[in-house]
N, C-alpha and C positions, 0 to 999 in steps of 0.2 A: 679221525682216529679209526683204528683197525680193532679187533678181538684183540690182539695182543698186544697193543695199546693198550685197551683195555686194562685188561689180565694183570700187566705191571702195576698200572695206579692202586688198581684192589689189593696188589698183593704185597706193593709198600705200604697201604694204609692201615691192612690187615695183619700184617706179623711186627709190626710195631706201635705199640701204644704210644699217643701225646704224653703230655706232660701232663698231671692230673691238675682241676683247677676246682676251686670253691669259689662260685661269683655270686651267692646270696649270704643273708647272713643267718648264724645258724643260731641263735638265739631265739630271731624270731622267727625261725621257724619251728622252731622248739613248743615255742609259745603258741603258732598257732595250730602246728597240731593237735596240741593238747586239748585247747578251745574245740575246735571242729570233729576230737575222738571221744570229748565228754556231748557235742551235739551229738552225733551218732548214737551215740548209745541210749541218749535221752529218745532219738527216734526209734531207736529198736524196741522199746519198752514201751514209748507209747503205742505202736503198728502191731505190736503183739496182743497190746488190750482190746484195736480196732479187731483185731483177723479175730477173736477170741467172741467180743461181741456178734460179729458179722456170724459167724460160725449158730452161736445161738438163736438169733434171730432165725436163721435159715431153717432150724428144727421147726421150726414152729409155720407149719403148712397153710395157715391162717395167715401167715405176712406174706405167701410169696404170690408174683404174678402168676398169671390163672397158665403157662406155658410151661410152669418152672414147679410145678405142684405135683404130689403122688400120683400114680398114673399117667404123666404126661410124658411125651420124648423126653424134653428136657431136664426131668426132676434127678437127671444122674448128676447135671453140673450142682448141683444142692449140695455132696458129696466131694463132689472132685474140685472145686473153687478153692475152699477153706484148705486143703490138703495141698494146693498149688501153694498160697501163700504163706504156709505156714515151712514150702523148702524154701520160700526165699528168704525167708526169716532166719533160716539157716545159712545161706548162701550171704549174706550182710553181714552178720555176725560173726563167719570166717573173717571178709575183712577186717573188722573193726579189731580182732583178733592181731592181724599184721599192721595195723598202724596206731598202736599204741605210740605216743612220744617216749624219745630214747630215755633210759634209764640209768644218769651218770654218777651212778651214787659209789662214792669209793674209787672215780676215776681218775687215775695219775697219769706220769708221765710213762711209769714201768709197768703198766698195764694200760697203755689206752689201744692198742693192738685189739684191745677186745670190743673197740666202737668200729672196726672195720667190719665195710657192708662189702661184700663180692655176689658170687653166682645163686647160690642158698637162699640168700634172705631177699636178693631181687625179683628169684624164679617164684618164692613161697609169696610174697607181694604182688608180684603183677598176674601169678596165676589165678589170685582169689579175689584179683580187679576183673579177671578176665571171666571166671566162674559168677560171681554178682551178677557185670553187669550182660551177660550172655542170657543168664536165668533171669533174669527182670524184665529184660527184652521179650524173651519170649512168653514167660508167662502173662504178661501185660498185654499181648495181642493175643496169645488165648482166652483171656476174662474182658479185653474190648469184643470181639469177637463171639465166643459161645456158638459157636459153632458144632455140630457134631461131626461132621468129616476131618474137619479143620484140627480136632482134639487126636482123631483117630490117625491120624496122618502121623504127628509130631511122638504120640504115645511107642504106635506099631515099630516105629523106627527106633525110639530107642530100647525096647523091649529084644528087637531082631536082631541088637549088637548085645544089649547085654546079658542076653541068653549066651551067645556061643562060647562065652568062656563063663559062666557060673558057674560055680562049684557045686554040687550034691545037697549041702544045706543048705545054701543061698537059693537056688531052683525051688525047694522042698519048702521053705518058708516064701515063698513068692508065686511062685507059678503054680498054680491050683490049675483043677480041670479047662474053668471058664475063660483065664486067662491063654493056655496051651490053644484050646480051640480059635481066638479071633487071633493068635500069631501064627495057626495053621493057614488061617483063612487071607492071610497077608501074604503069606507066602507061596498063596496061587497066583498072583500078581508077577507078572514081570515088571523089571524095575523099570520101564519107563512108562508102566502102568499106577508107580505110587501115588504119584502128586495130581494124580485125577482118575478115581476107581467110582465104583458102583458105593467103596465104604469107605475112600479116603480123599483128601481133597490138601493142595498146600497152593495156596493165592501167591503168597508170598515168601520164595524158599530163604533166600540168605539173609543174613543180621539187617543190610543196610537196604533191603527192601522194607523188612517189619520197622525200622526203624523210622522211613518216609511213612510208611501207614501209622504207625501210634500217631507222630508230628499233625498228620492229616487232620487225623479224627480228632485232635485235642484241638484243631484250629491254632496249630501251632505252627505249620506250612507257610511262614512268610520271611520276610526278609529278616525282620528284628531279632526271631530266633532260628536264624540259617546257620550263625555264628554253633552254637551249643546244639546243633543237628550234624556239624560236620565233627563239633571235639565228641562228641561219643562216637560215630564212627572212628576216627583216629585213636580216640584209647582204646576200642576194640583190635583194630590192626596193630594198635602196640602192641598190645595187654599177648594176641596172638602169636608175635615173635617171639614174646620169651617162654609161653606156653609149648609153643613146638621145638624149645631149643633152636630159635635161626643161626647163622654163623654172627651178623651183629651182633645182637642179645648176647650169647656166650664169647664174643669178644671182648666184650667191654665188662661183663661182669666179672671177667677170670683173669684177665692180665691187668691187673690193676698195678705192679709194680712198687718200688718204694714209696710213701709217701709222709710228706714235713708232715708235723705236729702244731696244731693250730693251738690257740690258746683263748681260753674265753672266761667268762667272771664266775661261770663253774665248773672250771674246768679244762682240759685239754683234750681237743677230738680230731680227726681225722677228713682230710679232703674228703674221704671217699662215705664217709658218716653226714656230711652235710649234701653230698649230690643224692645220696641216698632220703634224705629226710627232707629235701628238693622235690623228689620225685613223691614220695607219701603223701605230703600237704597237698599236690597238684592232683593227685588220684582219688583222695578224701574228697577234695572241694566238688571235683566233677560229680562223683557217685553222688554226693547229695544233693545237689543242682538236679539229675537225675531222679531222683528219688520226690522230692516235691514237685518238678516240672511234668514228670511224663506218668512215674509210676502210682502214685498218689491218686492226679487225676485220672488214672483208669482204674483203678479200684472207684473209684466212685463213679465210672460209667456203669460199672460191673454190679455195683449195689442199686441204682437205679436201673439197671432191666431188671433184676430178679426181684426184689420186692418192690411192695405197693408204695406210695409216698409217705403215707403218715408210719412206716416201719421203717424207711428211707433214713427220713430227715436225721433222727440221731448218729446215728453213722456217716454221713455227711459232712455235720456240727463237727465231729471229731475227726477226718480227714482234712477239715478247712483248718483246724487248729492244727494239726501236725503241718501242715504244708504253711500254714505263718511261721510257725515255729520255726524251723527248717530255713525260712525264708529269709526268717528274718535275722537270724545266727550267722547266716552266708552276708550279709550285710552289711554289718557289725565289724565283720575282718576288710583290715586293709580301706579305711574308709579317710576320705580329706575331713579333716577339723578344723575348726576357726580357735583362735585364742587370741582377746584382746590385752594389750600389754602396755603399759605406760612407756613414752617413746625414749623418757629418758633411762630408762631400764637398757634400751637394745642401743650395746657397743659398750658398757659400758665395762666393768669388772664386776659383775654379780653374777651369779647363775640365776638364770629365771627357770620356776618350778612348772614344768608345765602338767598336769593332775590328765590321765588319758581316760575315757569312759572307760575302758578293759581294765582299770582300777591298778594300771602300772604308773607309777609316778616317775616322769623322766624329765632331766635336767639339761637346759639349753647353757653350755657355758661358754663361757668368751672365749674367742671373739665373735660367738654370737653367728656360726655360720649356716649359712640357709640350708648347708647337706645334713646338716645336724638333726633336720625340723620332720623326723620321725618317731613312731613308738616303739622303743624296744621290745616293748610287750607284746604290740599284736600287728606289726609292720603298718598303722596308719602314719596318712600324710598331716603335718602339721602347717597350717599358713598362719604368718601372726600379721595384725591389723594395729599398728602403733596409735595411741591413742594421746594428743597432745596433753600438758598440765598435771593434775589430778581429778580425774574423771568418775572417780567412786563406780559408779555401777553402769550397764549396759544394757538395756531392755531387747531381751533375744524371745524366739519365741516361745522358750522354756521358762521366760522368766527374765526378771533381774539378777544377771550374776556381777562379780565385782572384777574391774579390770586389773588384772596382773600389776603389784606393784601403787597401787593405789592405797592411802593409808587411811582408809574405813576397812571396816570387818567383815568378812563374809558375810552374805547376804540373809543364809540358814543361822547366822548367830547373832542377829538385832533382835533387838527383845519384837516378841508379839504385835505389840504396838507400834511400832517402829519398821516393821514389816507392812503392815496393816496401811498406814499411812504412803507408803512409797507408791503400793498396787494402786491405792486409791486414786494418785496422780497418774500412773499411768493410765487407768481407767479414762480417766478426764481429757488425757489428751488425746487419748483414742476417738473419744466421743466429738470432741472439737476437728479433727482430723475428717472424721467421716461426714459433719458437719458442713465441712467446708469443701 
């Protein structure tokens, strides 16, 4: 093929949109936004109490290392740490802002025009994925780091842009004497004296450099997490397209053209409402994958060089608790289940109850088909394990639960005693087991 080969396939693919398509289901993703916008928030609240702690501890000139103390080079990061993390607190909280789950209360059919996502709500989305996780990035290799060139590098530059256009009281409440003078002093520098000067220093200039260095430093540089080293790079170059207005991005966001009226158990939404709340679930899950994986664990490189251990350890305690949290939330979604079920149950004409941990209750009905064996609530997978006869209970490692369809009573509603007595067999043949 030639350019102008070319030129035509772009230019038929580009002045006419496909056919719009919804190929997830919007239910569950409904659902698990929702899950993963109430984690979020739960993380922003608790990373606000850590920055909040971390901050006070640092006043107190008795907990820091002997580098990081009044008098010393470093005693300015003491100041400028808590001030970094407290914009990304802000820059998160944007997001968590744009992925609220949709709100279809009062949705019809003569109003559901109002669930269509286009150019707006995609740009306002992917711009404050793109603002997170840019600010996370970097301020997470400024606080592995602490560096004083390395600070001054990143600062000067963006002082040098956002000076040229400040307005008179933006300047006046910002740019004091002391700041005017080290942006004088940057701008004796020719620019391909910035990134290695006598006052400034940049190791690593673009996203997916600092991104290999945090991976590095966290001993996360190997193959197992290569996979979630390359999806933040690629949300980054997404998140970028629609940032800059690319011709894609505002292709797809603006010619969306007519589209069917989908129908669901609350309601009627739109193809382009479920590609849209497609793309939020998958932007939410990355950021906090991100957020426990890289940026977590560098605030607690960050707290162990500045303070001593025994002022450490609490801050620590509370970053290893956000980052299970976090962990373990992301876990939780989209997980395979077991359910044992009496055999003569499956095929039969009964709906079998299947109870999901995400506390949605979902109904397998005949004829009992294996595409059915999902959660509407929080898209987990369901496998059933047919269990001959009547088999009463099932010793899992949570316990004796009762097999689906079995006509004894939950296992939480035997009396005391009757409880008491079953563990006690299982006890026995644990012990015979191990015995032998």
């Amino acid at each position: 093929m030639n350019e102008i080969d070319i030129l035509k396939k772009l230019a038929s693919n580009l002045t006419e949109r496909k056919s719009v398509a919804a190929l997830s289901n919007y239910e569950v993703l409904c659902n698990n936004i929702s899950f993963l916008h109430d984690l979020l928030e739960k993380g922003i609240r608790y990373l606000r109490h850590i920055v909040s702690e971390f901050k006070c501890t640092l006043n107190n000139n008795d907990s820091l290392c002997t580098e990081y103390q009044i008098g010393n080079d470093l005693n300015p990061f003491i100041s400028l740490v808590p001030s970094l993390l407290s914009n990304d607190l802000q820059a998160i909280h944007k997001l968590s802002l744009h992925t609220e789950p949709d709100n279809r209360v009062d949705i019809d059919v003569n109003n559901v025009g109002l669930l269509h996502r286009g150019f707006v709500e995609y740009n306002n989305l992917v711009t404050a994925t793109r603002q997170l996780i840019d600010s996370l990035v970097t301020d997470a290799y400024q606080i592995q780091l602490l560096e004083p060139k390395e600070f001054n590098y990143h600062t000067l530059l963006s002082l040098n842009s956002f000076e040229r256009y400040a307005t008179k009281s933006i300047r006046q409440g910002l740019f004091n004497e002391d700041v005017e003078d080290a942006l004088t002093e940057f701008r004796k520098l020719n620019f391909h004296e910035w990134k290695n000067s006598s006052i400034t220093k940049c190791q690593h200039v673009n996203f997916s450099n600092k991104v290999d260095f945090l991976f590095s430093e966290l001993s996360l540089n190997n193959p197992e997490h290569d996979d979630f080293k390359n999806e933040v790079k690629n949300l980054f170059k997404f998140s970028s397209e629609f940032t800059h207005i690319g011709y894609i991005s505002t292709f797809f966001t603006s010619q969306s053209g007519s589209q069917p009226i989908f129908g669901g158990d609350k309601g009627p939404y739109l193809p382009s409402t479920e590609n849209f709340s497609e793309l939020k679930y998958q932007i939410i899950e990355s950021c906090i994958n991100f957020i426990f994986k890289v940026y977590a664990p560098s605030i607690k490189a960050c707290v162990n060089k500045m303070l001593s251990h025994d002022d450490s350890e609490p801050l620590i305690a509370h970053l290893d608790k956000l980052i299970s949290m976090l962990e373990h939330g992301i876990k939780t979604r989209n997980n395979n289940y077991y359910f044992f079920v009496c055999s003569s149950l499956i095929g039969s004409k009964n709906a079998i109850e299947l109870p999901c941990l995400c506390g949605h209750v979902n109904y397998w009905n005949p004829p009992h088909d294996n595409s059915d064996l999902f959660c509407m609530g929080c898209g987990s997978s369901y496998n059933i394990m047919g269990i001959d006869g009547d088999p009463g209970y099932i010793i899992t490692s949570k316990g004796p639960i009762k097999v689906i369809g079995s006509t004894v009573p939950d296992f939480q509603d035997l009396p005391l005693e009757k409880q008491q007595e079953i563990l006690q067999k299982v006890a026995e043949c644990i012990r015979d087991s191990n015995s032998n």
